[in-house]
C-alpha positions in Angstrom: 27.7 -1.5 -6.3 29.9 0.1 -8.7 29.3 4.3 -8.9 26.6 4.9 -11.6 25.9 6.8 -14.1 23.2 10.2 -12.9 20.0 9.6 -14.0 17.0 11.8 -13.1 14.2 9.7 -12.0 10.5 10.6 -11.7 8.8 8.9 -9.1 4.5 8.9 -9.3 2.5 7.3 -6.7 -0.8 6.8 -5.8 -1.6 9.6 -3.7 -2.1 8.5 -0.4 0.1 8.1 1.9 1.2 4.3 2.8 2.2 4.3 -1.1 4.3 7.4 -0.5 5.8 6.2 2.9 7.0 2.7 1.0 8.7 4.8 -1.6 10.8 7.4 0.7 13.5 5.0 1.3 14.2 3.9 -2.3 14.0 7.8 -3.6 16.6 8.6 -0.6 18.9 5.5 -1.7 18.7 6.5 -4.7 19.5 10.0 -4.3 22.7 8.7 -2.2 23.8 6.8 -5.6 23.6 10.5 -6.9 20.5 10.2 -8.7 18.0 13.2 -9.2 14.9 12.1 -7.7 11.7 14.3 -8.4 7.9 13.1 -7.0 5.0 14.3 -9.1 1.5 14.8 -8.3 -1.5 16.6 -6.9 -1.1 19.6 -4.4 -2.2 18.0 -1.3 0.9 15.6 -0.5 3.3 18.6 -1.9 4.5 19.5 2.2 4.0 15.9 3.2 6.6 15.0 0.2 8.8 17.9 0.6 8.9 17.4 4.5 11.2 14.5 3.9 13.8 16.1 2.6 12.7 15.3 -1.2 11.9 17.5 -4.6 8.1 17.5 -5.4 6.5 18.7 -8.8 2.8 20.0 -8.7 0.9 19.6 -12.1 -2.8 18.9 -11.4 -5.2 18.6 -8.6 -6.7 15.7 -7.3 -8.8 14.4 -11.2 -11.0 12.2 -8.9 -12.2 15.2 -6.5 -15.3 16.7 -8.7 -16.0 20.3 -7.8 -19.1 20.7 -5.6 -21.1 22.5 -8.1 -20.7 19.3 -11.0 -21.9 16.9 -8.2 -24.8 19.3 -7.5 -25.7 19.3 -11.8 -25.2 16.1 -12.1 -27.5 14.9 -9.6 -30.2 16.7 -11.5 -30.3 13.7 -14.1 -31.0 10.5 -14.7 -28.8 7.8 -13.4 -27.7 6.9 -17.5 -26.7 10.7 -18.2 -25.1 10.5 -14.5 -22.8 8.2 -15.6 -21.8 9.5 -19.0 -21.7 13.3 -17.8 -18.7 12.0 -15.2 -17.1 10.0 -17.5 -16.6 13.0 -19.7 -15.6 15.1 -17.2 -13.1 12.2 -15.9 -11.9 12.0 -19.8 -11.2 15.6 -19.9 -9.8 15.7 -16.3 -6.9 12.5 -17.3 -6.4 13.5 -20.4 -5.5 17.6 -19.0 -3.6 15.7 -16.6 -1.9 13.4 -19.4 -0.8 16.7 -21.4 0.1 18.5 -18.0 2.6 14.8 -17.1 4.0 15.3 -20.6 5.3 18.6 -20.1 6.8 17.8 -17.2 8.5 15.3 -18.6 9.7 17.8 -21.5 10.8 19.7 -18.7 12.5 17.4 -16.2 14.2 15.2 -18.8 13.8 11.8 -16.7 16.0 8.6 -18.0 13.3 6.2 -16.2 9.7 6.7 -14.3 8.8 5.1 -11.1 4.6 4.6 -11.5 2.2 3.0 -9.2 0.8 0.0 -10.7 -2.5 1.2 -10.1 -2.0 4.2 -12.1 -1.4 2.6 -15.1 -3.5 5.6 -17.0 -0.3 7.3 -17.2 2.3 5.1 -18.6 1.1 5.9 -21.7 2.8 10.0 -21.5 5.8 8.2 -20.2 6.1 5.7 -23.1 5.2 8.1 -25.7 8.9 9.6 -24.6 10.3 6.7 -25.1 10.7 6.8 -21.2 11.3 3.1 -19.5 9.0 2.4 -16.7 9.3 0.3 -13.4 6.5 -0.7 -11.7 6.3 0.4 -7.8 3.9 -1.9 -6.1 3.5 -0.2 -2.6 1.5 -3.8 -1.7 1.7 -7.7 -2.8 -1.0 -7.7 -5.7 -0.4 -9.0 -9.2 -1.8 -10.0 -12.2 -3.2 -13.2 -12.7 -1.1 -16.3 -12.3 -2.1 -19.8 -11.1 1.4 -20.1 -8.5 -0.4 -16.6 -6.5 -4.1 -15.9 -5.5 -5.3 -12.6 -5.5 -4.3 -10.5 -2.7 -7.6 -9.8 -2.0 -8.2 -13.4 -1.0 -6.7 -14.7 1.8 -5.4 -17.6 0.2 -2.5 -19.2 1.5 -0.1 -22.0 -0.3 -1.2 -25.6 -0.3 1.2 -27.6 1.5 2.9 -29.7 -0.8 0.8 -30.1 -3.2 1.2 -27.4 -6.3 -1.1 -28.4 -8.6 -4.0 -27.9 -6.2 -2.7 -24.3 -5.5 -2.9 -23.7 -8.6 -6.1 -24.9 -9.4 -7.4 -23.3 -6.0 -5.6 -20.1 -6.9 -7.4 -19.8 -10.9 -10.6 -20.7 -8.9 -10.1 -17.6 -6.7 -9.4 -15.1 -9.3 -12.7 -16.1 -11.6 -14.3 -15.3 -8.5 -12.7 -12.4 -7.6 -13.2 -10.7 -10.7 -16.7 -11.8 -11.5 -17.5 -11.3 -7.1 -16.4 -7.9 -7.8 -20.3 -7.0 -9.4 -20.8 -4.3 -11.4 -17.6 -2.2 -9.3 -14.7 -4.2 -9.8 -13.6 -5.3 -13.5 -17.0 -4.7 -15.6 -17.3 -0.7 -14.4 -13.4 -0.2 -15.6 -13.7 -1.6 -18.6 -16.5 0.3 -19.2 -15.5 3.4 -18.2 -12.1 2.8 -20.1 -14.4 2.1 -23.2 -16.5 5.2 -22.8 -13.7 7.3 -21.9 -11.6 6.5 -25.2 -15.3 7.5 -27.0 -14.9 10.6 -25.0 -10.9 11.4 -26.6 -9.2 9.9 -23.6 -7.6 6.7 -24.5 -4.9 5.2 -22.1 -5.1 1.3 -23.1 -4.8 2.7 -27.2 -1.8 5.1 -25.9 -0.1 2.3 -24.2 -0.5 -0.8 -27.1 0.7 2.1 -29.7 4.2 2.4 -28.1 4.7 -1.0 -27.0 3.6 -1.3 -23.5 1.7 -4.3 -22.2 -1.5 -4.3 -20.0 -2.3 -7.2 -17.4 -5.6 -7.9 -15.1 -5.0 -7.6 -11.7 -7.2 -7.5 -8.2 -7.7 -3.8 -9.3 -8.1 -4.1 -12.6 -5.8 -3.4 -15.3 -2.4 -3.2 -14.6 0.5 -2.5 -16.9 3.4 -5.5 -17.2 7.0 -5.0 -17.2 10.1 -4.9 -14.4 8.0 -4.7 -11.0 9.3 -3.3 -7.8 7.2 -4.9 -4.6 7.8 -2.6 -1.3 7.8 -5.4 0.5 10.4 -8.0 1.5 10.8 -10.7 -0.5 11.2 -13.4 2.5 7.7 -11.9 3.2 6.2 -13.7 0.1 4.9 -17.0 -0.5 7.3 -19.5 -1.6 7.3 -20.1 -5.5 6.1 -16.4 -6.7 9.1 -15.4 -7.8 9.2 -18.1 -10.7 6.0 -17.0 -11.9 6.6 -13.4 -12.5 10.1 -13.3 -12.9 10.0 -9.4 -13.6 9.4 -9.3 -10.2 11.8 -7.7 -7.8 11.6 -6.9 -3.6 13.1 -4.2 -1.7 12.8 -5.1 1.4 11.0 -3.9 4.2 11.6 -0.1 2.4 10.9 1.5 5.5 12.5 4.8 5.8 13.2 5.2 9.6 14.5 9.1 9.1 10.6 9.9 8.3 9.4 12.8 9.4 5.8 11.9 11.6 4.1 12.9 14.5 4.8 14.6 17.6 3.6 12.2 20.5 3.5 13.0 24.8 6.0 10.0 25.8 5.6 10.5 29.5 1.7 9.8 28.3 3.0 5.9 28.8 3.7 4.0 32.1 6.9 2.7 32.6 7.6 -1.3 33.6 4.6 -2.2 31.6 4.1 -4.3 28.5 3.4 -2.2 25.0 0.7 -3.3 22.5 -0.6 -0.6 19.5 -4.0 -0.4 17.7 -4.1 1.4 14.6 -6.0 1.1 11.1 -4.0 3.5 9.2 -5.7 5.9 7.6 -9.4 3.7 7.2 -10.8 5.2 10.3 -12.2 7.8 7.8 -12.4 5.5 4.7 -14.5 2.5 6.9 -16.0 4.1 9.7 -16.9 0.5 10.6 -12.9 0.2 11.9 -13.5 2.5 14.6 -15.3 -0.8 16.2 -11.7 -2.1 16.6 -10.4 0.2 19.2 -14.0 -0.3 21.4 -12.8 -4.2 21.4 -9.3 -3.6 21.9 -9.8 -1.3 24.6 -12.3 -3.3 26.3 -10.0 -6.4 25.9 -7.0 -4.6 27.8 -9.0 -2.9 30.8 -8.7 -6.9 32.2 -5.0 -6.6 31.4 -3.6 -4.4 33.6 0.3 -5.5 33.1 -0.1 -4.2 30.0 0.0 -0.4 28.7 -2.8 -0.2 25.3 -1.7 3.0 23.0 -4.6 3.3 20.0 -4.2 5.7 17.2 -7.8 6.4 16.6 -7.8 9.4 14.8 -10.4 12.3 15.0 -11.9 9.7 17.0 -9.6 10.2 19.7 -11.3 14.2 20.0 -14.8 12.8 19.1 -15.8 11.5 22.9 -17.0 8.4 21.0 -14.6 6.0 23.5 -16.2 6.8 26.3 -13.9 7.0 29.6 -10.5 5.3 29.1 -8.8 2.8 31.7 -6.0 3.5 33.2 -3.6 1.6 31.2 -4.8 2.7 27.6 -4.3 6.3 25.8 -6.1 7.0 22.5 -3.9 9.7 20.1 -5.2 11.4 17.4 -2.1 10.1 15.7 1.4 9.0 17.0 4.7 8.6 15.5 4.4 5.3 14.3 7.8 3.9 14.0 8.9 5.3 17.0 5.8 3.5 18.9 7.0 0.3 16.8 10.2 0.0 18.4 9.0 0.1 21.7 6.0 -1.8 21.2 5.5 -5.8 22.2 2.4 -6.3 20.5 0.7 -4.9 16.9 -3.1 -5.3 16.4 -3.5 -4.4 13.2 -5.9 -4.3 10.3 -3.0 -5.8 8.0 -2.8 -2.7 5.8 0.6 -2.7 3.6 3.0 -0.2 5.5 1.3 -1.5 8.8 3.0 -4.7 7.9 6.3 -3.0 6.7 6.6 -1.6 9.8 6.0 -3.8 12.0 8.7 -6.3 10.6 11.2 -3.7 10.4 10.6 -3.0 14.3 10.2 -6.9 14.6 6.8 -6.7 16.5 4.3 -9.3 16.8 0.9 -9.1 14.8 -2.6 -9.8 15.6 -3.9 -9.1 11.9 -7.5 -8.3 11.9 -7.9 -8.1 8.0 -10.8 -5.0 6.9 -10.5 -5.0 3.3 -8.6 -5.3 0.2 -5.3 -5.9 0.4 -5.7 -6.6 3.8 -6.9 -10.7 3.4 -3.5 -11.3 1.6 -0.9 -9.9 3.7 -2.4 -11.0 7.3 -2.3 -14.5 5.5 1.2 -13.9 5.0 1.6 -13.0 8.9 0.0 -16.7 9.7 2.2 -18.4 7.0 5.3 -16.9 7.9 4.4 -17.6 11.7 4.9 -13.6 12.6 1.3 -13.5 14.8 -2.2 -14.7 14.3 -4.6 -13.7 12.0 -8.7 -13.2 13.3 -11.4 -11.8 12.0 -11.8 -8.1 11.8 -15.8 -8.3 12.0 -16.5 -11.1 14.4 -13.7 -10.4 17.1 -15.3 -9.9 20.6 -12.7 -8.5 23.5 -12.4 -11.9 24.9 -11.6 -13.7 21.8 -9.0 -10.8 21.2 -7.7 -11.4 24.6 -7.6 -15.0 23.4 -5.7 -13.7 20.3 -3.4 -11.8 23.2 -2.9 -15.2 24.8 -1.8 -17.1 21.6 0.9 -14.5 20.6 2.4 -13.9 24.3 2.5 -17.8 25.0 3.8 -19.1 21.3 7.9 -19.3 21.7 7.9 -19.4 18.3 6.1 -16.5 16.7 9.0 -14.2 18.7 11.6 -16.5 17.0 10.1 -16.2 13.4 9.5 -12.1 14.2 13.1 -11.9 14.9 13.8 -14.2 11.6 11.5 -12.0 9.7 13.2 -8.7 10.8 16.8 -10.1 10.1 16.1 -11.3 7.0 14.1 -8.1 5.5 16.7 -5.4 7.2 19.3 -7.4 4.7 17.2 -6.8 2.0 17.3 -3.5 3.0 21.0 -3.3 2.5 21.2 -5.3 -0.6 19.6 -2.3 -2.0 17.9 -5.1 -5.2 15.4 -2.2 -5.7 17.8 0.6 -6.1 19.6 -1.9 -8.7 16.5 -2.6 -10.7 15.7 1.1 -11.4 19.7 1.4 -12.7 19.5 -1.5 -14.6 16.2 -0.2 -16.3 17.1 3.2 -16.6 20.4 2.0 -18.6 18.6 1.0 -21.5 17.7 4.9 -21.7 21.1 6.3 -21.1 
């Protein structure tokens, strides 16, 4: 790439922290182009942020966390007056936070703004600026199209045979959006309605300075250039000529992260490696947990190998019961690190579970919980990188049957090692980095 010209670029994700951990890479290839690169957002992921060595604004609180004392009134009334009373405090929440984003703006000056699809809500500050916008899509969903099913699906390609993909594929979104019930699509755009009744209108904010608004999996999404964390070789074959604003960085794993402190000398030496983790859903789904009973049970037969489980505070709970000899439960571990030493990933099939494991070219048993999840372990069985079960059903001996497949299948280790080539190239290509200059350009 030719030197560019300094831009300051504010990046807002989601904040949680596989969204943030896709996005450290980009902000520090950016920042190496000589980019200013600033992170907005609530308090909490302020030190997390900051820890990797990159510039953090605070302007609001979490607007979803309602203070103890509204969820106490509120559940003084009747379900109706429920509703509306927190939709009116949502309103007035977004639209403090809307005013507190446009100050910063006033203040920081950005050419371009990096935005989590899913948090659409605020493109409307950025555009009001005049500000361009990419898309940072920490996962694989998208708006509807008939060449992609939703991401929530499962749904791989039809061999050979387009036209019934895309039939399949239109079939699958009527039925995830109307499956959804009342939580999915009808409750946003509803509470979107009500909210713009209230003095809080993102979808009018957005239209009135010429952005665009898609449905997605999640609802609305807003359309324009698109930045997948994810690498592109990743994807299902003919996506890219159905959303052609649709770029892929790779596997944007950033290996400098800062993470964990882990006890190596907790692991035996000569033995065969295999990690259990659900990312952070061992809080969100306390159904997971049920994962790391099966895995462990599945691996006391297996004594070759060496289990490690990131279990979370269920790792201080007791709620494992006495551990083999060849398996050690953390509370957490330093991921990456465990990932390049590691012969074997079961995995719920979470986003930067995935990222991760193809940058450290590891072997997947995907166990899909929830969202997302369905999408991207079909993506492991496509691509050939592991085996894909069922989260809910699996029993330690069909795991260990799972174990089997992997370990005995030349070619998954060939297509891992295909995978990992081809997404650490991506890496250097840098096509995200040159996206955001491109957009932010048409500012400068």
């Amino acid at each position: 790439m030719n030197p560019p010209t300094p831009h300051t670029i504010a990046i807002l994700m989601m904040p949680e922290y596989g969204g943030l951990n896709a996005s450290f890479r980009l902000a520090h290839d950016l920042r190496q182009r000589g980019h200013r690169v600033v992170y907005g957002g609530p308090a909490d992921f302020a030190a997390y942020v900051t820890q990797q060595g990159l510039a953090y604004h605070t302007f609001a609180d979490d607007p979803l966390r309602e203070p103890p004392e509204f969820a106490e009134e509120v559940a003084r009334v009747d379900p109706i007056r429920r509703f509306r009373r927190r939709l009116d405090r949502t309103a007035a929440v977004l639209r403090s936070l809307t005013d507190a984003l446009s100050r910063w703006f006033v203040e920081l000056e950005p050419t371009v703004v990096l935005l989590d699809p899913v948090c659409w809500q605020y493109a409307g500050a950025a555009l009001k600026r005049g500000l361009p916008i990419v898309a940072l899509n920490p996962s694989m969903s998208s708006e509807i199209r008939a060449a992609i099913a939703p991401v929530t699906s499962g749904a791989a390609p039809v061999a050979r045979i387009p036209a019934l993909t895309g039939a399949r594929n239109l079939a699958l979104w009527a039925r995830t959006l109307l499956g959804q019930g009342w939580e999915g699509w009808p409750r946003e755009w509803t509470e979107t309605a009500v909210m713009a009744s209230a003095g809080f209108d993102p979808r009018g904010a957005i239209h009135a300075h010429g952005g665009r608004l898609a449905i997605g999996e999640y609802g609305y999404r807003l359309r324009g250039p698109e930045l997948v964390l994810m690498p592109r070789a990743f994807e299902f074959p003919g996506v890219e000529a159905a959303l052609p604003d649709r770029a892929y960085a790779g596997t944007s794993v950033w290996a400098s992260r800062a993470d964990s402190g882990f006890d190596w000398g907790q692991l035996a030496a000569g033995k065969r490696l295999a990690y259990c983790s659900v990312g952070t859903l061992f809080s969100v789904f306390p159904e997971a947990r049920r994962l790391f009973h099966v895995a462990i049970e599945a691996f006391a037969r297996r004594a070759d190998w060496q289990l490690l489980v990131s279990a979370g505070d269920a790792a201080e709970s007791g709620e494992l019961g006495p551990l083999p000899a060849n398996v050690v439960v953390a509370r957490r571990v330093p991921q990456l690190a465990v990932l390049e030493r590691a012969q074997l990933y079961i995995t719920h099939a979470g986003a930067g579970a995935i990222r991760e494991a193809i940058h450290g070219g590891v072997p997947m048993i995907a166990l899909p919980l929830s969202m997302d999840n369905h999408g991207l372990a079909a993506r492991v069985a496509f691509h050939g990188l592991g085996v894909r079960g069922s989260y809910r059903d699996v029993t330690a001996a069909q795991l260990g049957d799972l174990i089997d497949r992997v370990t005995a299948t030349p070619g998954i280790a060939a297509a891992v090692r295909r995978m990992r080539d081809a997404a650490r190239l991506e890496d250097e290509r840098a096509d995200g980095v040159a996206l955001v200059e491109r957009v932010a350009a048409r500012r400068s």
